[in-house]
C-alpha positions as CSV (number, residue, x, y, z in Angstrom):
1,X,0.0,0.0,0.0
2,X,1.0,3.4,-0.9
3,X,-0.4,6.3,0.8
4,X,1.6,10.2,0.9
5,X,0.1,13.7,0.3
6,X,0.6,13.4,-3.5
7,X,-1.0,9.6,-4.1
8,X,-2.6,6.9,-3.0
9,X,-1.9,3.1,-4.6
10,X,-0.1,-0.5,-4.3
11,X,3.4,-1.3,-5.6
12,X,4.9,-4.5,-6.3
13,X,8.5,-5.2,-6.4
14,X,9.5,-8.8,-7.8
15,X,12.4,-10.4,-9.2
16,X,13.6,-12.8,-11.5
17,X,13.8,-15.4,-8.9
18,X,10.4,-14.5,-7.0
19,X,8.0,-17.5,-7.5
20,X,5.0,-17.2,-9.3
21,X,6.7,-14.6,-11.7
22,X,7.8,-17.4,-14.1
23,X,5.3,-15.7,-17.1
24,X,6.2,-12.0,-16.5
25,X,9.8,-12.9,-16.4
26,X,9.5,-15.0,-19.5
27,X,9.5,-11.4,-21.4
28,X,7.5,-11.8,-24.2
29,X,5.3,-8.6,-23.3
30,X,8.7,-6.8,-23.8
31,X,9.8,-4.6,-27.2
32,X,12.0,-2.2,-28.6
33,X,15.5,-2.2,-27.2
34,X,14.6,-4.2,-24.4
35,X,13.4,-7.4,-26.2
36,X,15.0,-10.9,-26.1
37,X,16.9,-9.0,-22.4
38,X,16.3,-11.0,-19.7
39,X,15.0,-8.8,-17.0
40,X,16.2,-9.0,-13.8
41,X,13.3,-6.9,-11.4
42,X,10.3,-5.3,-12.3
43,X,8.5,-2.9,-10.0
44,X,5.4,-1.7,-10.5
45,X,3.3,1.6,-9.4
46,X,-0.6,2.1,-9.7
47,X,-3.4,4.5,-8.2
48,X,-4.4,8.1,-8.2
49,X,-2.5,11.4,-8.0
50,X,-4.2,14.0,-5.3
51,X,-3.7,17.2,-7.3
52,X,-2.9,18.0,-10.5
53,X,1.0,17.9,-11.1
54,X,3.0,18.6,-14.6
55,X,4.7,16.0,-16.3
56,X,8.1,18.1,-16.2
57,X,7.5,18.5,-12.4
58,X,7.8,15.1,-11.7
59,X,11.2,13.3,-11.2
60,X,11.8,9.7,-10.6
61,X,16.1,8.5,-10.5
62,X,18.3,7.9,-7.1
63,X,19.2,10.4,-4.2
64,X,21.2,10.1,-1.8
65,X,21.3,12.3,1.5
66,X,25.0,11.6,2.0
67,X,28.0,11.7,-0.9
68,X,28.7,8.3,-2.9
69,X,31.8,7.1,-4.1
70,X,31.9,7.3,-7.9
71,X,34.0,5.0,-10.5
72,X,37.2,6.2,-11.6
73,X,37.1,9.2,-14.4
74,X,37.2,6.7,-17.7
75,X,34.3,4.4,-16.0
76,X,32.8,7.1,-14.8
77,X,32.5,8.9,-18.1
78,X,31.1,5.6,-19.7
79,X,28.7,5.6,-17.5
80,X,27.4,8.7,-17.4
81,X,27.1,9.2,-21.1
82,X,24.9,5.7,-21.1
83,X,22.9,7.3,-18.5
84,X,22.5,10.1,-20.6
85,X,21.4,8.0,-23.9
86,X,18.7,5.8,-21.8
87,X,17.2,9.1,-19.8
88,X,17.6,12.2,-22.5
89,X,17.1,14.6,-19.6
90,X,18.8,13.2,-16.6
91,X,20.2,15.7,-14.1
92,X,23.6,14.4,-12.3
93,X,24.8,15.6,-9.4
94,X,28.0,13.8,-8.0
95,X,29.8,16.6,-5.8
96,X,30.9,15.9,-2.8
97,X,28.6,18.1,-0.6
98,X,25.8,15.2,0.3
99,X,23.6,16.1,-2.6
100,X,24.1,13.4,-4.8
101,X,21.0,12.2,-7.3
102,X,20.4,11.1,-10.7
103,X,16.9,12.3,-11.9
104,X,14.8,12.3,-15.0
105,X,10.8,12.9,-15.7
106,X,9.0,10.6,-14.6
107,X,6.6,10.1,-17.8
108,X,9.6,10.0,-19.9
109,X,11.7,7.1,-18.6
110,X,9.7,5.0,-17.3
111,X,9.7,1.6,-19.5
112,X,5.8,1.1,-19.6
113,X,2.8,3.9,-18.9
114,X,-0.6,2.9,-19.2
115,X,-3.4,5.7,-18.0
116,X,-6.9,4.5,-17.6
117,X,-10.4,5.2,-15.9
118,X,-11.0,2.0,-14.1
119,X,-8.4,0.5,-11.4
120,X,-5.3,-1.8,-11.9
121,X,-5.4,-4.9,-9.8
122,X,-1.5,-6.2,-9.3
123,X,-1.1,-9.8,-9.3
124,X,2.5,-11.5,-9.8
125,X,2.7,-12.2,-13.2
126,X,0.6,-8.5,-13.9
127,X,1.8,-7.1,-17.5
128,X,1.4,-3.2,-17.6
129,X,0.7,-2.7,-21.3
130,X,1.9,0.8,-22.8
131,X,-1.4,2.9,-23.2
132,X,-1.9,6.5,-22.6
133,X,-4.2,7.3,-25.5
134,X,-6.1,9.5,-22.6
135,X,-3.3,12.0,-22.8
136,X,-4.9,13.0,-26.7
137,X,-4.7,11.7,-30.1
138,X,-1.2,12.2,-30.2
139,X,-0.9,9.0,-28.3
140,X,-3.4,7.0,-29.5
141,X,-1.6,4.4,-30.3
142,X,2.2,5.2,-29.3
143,X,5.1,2.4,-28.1
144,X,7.4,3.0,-25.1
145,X,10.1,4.4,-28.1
146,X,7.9,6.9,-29.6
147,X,6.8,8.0,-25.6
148,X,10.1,8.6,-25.0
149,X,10.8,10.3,-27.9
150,X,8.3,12.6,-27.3
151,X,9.0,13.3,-24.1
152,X,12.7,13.5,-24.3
153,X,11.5,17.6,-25.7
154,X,11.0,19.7,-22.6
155,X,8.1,21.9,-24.5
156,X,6.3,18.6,-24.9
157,X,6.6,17.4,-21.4
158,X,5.2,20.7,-20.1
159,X,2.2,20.5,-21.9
160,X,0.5,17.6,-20.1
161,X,0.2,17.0,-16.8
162,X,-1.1,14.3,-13.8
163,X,-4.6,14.6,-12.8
164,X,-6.5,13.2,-10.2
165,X,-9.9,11.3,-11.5
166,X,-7.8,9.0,-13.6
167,X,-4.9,6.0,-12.7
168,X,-1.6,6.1,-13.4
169,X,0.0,2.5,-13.8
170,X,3.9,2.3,-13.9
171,X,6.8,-0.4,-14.6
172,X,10.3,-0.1,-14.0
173,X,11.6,-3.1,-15.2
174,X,15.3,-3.6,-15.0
175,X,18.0,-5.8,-17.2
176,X,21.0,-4.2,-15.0
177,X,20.6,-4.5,-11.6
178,X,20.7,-8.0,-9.3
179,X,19.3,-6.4,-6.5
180,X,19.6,-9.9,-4.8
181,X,23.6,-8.9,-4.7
182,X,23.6,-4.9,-5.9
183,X,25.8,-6.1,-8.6
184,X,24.9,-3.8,-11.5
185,X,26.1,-5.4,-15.3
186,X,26.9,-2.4,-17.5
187,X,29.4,-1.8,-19.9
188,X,30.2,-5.5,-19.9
189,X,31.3,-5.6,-16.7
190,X,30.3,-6.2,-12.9
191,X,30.1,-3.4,-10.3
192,X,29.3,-4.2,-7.0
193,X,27.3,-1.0,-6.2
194,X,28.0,-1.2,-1.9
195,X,31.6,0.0,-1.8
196,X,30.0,3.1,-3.8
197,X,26.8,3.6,-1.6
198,X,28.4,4.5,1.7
199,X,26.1,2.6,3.7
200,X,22.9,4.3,1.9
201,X,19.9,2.6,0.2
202,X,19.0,2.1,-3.5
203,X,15.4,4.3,-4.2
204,X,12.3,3.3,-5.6
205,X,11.2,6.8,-5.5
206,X,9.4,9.3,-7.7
207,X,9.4,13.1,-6.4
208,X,8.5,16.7,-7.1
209,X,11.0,18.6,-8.6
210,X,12.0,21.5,-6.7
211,X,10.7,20.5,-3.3
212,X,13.3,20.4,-0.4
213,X,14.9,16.5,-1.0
214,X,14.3,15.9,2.6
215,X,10.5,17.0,3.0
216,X,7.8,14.2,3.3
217,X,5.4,15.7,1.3
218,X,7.6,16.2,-1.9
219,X,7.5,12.3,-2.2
220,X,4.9,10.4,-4.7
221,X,6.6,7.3,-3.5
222,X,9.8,6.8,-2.1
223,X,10.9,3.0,-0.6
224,X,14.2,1.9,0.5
225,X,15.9,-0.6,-1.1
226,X,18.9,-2.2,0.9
227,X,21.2,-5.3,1.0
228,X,22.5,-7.0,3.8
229,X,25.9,-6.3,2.9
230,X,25.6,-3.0,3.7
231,X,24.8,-3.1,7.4
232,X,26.9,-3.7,10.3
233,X,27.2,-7.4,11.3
234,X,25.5,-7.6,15.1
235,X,28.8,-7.2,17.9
């Protein structure tokens, strides 16, 4: 159950390994460049937004409320410039002053959108199928690609916005991240993300840009995703 100031839903976090997700995992709901990848987690967002918000307003990434360790300057680099392909208008902050985050619009990079009248019922093996035709006829009958193509122009994310009345269905599905181990497969290689967090979380988090990072009401959603190798072993 999700409940804050903004919205009001359910989310549902599973993994490749989570039983009963065998058919959702299978991929075949999957397209464009994320076909034939074998997806590692999927979570999944759906209700109703309290009050009218713009789509540009509305951030969803990692933050962190203490500075992270980044990969040296050629990883680094790499990295950030596939960051930058897969979210268009990601803002980075890495400075070493405790406000580190990696945002992007909400309605622009998440992998499948659906906006309807009725409510979403989540079960394991749900499928969120890409549909926004309610936004206008500009998206009747647009793909994941052509949403994010759209809204990778800042004039065309600030001309539609969330309203309450309807319900807002999200998946973030994820070929990167084994967030059984917070080993994170880019580039070729293996990262083990803990060294790097400094003891802080992973986000499932979507946010109002603007609002004070550490306010409660600036939050959509906004759960805490640890691993045990990141706490202290019990003395």
């Amino acid at each position: 159950k999700i409940e804050t100031s903004l919205s009001s839903g359910f989310g549902l976090f599973r993994l490749r390994t989570t039983p009963g997700c065998e058919k959702y995992f299978e991929g075949k709901h999957l397209t464009d460049r994320h076909k034939n990848r074998k997806m590692k987690s999927s979570f999944i967002v759906t209700g109703q937004i309290k009050q009218e918000i713009g789509f540009d307003k509305v951030l969803t990434g990692q933050e962190f409320c203490h500075p992270i360790k980044f990969p040296g300057l050629f990883i680094g680099k790499a990295l950030l410039k596939l960051f930058k392909f897969l979210a268009p208008l990601l803002r980075i902050n890495v400075d070493t002053d405790g406000t580190n985050y990696m945002l992007s619009p909400l309605a622009q990079t998440v992998q499948a959108f659906n906006i309807s009248k009725q409510p979403v019922s989540l079960q394991k093996n749900t499928v969120v199928e890409e549909d926004t035709k309610l936004l206008g006829e500009k998206f009747s009958s647009t793909n994941f690609a052509q949403r994010k193509k759209i809204f990778s122009n800042p004039d065309e994310l600030q001309q539609y916005s969330f309203k309450p009345g309807l319900y807002y269905t999200f998946d973030f599905y994820d070929d990167k991240l084994e967030t059984e181990t917070f080993l994170l497969h880019v580039l070729g290689q293996k990262y083990d993300l803990v060294p790097f967090l400094c003891g802080q979380p992973l986000r499932l988090l979507a946010r109002i840009d603007g609002e004070n990072k550490n306010a409660k009401h600036s939050y959509l959603w906004n759960i805490e995703l640890w691993h045990e190798n990141e706490t202290e072993p019990e003395q």
